[in-house]
C-alpha atoms as one frame of an Amber mdcrd trajectory, in Angstrom:
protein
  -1.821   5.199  -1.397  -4.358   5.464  -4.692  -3.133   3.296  -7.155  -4.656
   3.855 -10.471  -5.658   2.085 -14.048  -2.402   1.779 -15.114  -1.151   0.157
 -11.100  -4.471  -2.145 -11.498  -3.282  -3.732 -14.516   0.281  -4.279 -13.139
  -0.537  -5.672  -9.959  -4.168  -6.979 -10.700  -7.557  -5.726  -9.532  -7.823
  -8.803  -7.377  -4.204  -8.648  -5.597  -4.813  -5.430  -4.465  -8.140  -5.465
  -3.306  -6.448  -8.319  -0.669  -3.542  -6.236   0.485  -2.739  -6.593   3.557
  -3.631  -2.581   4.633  -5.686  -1.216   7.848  -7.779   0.200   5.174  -8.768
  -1.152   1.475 -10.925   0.742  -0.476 -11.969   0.973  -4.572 -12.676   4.202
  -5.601 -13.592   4.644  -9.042 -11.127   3.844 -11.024  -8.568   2.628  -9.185
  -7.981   1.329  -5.701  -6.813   3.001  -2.310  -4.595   1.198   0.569  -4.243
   2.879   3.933  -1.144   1.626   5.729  -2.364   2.528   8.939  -5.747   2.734
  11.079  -5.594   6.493  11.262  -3.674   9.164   9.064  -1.550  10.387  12.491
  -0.764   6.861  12.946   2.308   7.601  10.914   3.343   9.731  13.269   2.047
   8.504  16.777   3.044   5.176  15.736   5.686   5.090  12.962   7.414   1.547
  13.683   3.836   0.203  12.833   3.713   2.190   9.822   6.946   1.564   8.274
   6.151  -2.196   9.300   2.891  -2.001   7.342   4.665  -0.395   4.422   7.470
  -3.057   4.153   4.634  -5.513   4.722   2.939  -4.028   1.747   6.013  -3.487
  -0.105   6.818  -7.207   0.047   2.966  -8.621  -0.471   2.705  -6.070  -3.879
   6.713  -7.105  -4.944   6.384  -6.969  -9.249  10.112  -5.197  -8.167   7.890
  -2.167  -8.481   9.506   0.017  -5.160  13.203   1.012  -5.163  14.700  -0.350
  -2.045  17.549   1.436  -1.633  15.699   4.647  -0.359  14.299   3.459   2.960
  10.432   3.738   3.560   7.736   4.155   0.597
């Protein structure tokens, strides 16, 4: 996931940079969180994945995610 300017302000630089991801990057402008290890980790492994997205889900909170509608 890249979350840009406008995600950075509402979460804070800071807070996401500490995410609890596999991955954690800041690109430019903005900042990138990889759920997994590897991209087909979603697939080869998708109780980890939707773990590490409800994990995320919970750490980033700010009522941000609709949780009605399952998995990110």
């Amino acid at each position: 996931m890249f979350f840009g300017p406008p995600y950075v302000e509402l979460f804070g630089r800071e807070h996401l940079s500490t995410a609890p991801a596999a991955h954690v990057a800041e690109i430019e402008d903005g900042i990138y969180l990889q759920v997994t290890r590897k991209p087909e980790d979603v697939i080869a492994n998708y109780g980890d994945y939707v773990a590490g997205q409800n994990t995320l889900r919970e750490y980033l909170d700010h009522g941000a995610f609709r949780t009605d509608t399952g998995p990110l």
